[in-house]
C-alpha positions as CSV (number, residue, x, y, z in Angstrom):
1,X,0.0,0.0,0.0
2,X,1.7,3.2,-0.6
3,X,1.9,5.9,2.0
4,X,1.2,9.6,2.2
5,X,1.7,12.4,4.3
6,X,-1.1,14.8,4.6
7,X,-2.3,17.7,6.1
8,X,-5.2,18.3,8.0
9,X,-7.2,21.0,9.5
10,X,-7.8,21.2,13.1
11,X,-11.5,20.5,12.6
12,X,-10.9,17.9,10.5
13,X,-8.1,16.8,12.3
14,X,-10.5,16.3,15.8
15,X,-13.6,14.5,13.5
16,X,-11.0,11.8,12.2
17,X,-9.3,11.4,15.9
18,X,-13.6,11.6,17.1
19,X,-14.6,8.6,14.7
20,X,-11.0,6.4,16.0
21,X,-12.1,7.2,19.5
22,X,-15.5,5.8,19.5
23,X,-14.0,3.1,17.4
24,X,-15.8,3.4,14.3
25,X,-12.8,3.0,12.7
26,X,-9.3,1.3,14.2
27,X,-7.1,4.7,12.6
28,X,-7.2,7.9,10.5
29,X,-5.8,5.9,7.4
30,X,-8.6,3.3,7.4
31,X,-11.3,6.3,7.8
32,X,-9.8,8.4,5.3
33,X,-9.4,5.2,2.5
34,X,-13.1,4.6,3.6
35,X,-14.0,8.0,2.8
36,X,-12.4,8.0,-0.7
37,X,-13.9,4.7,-1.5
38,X,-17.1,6.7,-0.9
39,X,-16.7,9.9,-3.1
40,X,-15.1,7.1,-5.6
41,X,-18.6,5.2,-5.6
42,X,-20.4,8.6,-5.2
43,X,-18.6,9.4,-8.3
44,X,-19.6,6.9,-10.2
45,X,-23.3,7.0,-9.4
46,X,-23.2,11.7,-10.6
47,X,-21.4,10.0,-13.9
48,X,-24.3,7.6,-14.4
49,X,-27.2,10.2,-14.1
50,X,-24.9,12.8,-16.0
51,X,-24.6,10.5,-19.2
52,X,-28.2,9.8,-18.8
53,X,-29.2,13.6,-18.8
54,X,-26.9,14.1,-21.5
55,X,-28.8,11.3,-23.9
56,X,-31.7,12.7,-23.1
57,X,-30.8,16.1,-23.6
58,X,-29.6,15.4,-27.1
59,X,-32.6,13.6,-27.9
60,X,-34.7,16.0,-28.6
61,X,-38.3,17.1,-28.2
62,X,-41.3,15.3,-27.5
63,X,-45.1,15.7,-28.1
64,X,-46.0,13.6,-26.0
65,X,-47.9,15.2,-22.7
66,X,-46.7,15.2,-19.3
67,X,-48.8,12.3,-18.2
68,X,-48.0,10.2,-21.5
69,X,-44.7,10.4,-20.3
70,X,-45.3,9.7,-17.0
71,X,-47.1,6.6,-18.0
72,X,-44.5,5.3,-20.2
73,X,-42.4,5.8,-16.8
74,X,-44.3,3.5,-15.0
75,X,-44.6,0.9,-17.3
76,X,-41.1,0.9,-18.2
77,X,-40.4,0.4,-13.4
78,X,-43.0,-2.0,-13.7
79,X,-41.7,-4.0,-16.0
């Protein structure tokens, strides 16, 4: 695993040594790999939705009425 040397705040500084003292996590390097693991998966999830606004976006215009569309919606969760 490779190591690093980083800076904190002192607020953020006191949260990580808060979360290691009510042993949430066993040290800062566990909490802060957890917390990138997080905003990696967060991440991944805004890219998702972003493609998916983008395709629609560049679809075009519909016709079809606000509760056409919300029908074809439902049918399309419901299988």
């Amino acid at each position: 695993m490779a190591r690093q040397s980083i800076s904190f705040t002192k607020p953020n500084d006191e949260w990580l040594k808060t979360q290691v003292d009510k042993k949430e996590y066993s040290s800062k390097s566990e909490l802060v790999n957890d917390l990138i693991r997080q905003a990696r998966k967060q991440q991944v999830e805004i890219n998702w939705i972003r493609a998916k606004l983008e395709k629609a976006e560049n679809s075009g215009f519909t016709s079809e009425s606000e509760n056409e569309i919300l029908a074809q919606s439902k049918s399309l969760l419901n299988g």
